[in-house]
N, C-alpha and C positions, 0 to 999 in steps of 0.2 A: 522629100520636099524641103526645099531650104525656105527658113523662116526672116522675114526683117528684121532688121537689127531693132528696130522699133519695140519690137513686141519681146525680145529677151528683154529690153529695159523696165518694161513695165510690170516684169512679172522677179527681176534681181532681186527690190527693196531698196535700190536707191532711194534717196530721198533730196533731191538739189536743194530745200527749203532747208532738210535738217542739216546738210552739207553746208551751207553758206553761217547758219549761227552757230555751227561749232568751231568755222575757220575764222569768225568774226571774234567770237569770245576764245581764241588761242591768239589773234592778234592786240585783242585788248589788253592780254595778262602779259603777254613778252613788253608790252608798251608801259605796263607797272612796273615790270620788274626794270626795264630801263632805266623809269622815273624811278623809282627805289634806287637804284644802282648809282644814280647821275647826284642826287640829292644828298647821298653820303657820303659822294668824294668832292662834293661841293664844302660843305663841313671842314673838310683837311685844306683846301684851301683858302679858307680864311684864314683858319690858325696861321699857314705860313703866311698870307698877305700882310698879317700883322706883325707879324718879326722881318718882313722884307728891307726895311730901312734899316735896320743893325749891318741887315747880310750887305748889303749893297755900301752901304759907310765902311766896311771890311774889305770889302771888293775892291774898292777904289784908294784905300790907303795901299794895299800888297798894289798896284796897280803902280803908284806913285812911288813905293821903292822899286819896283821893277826898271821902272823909267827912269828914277835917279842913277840903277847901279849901270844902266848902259849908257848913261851919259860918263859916267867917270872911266869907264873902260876905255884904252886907247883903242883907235879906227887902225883896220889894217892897212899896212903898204899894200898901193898897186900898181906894180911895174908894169910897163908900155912894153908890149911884146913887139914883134915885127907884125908889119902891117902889110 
């Protein structure tokens, strides 16, 4: 005699109520540890936001000789090949 699938379910021990608040509280706790995870590396960046103006005044002076020494370089010749 084959039986409905119905009636193996009821007699497994499933439980869909106790399945929905365990997969509820493993979604809450991945969602702490995000928040835990996000809030600590939030922390590092301040520290650097706060020394960004040095970095960047740095930046821009190497910047400024980069651009003076290719101004002083001679430009190459370009000979006119056949056309």
């Amino acid at each position: 005699m084959v039986s409905s699938p119905g009636a193996d379910l009821e007699n497994s021990g499933y439980d869909p109520n106790a399945f929905a608040i365990g997969a509820s509280f493993l979604f809450a706790l991945a969602c702490v540890a995000l928040a835990t995870l996000s809030a600590s590396g939030c922390a590092g960046c301040v520290k650097n936001f706060a020394r960004s103006p040095c970095i960047i005044e740095a930046l821009a002076d190497r910047n400024w000789e980069f651009a003076g020494g290719r101004a002083a370089r001679p430009q190459p010749v370009r000979i006119a090949g056949p056309t």
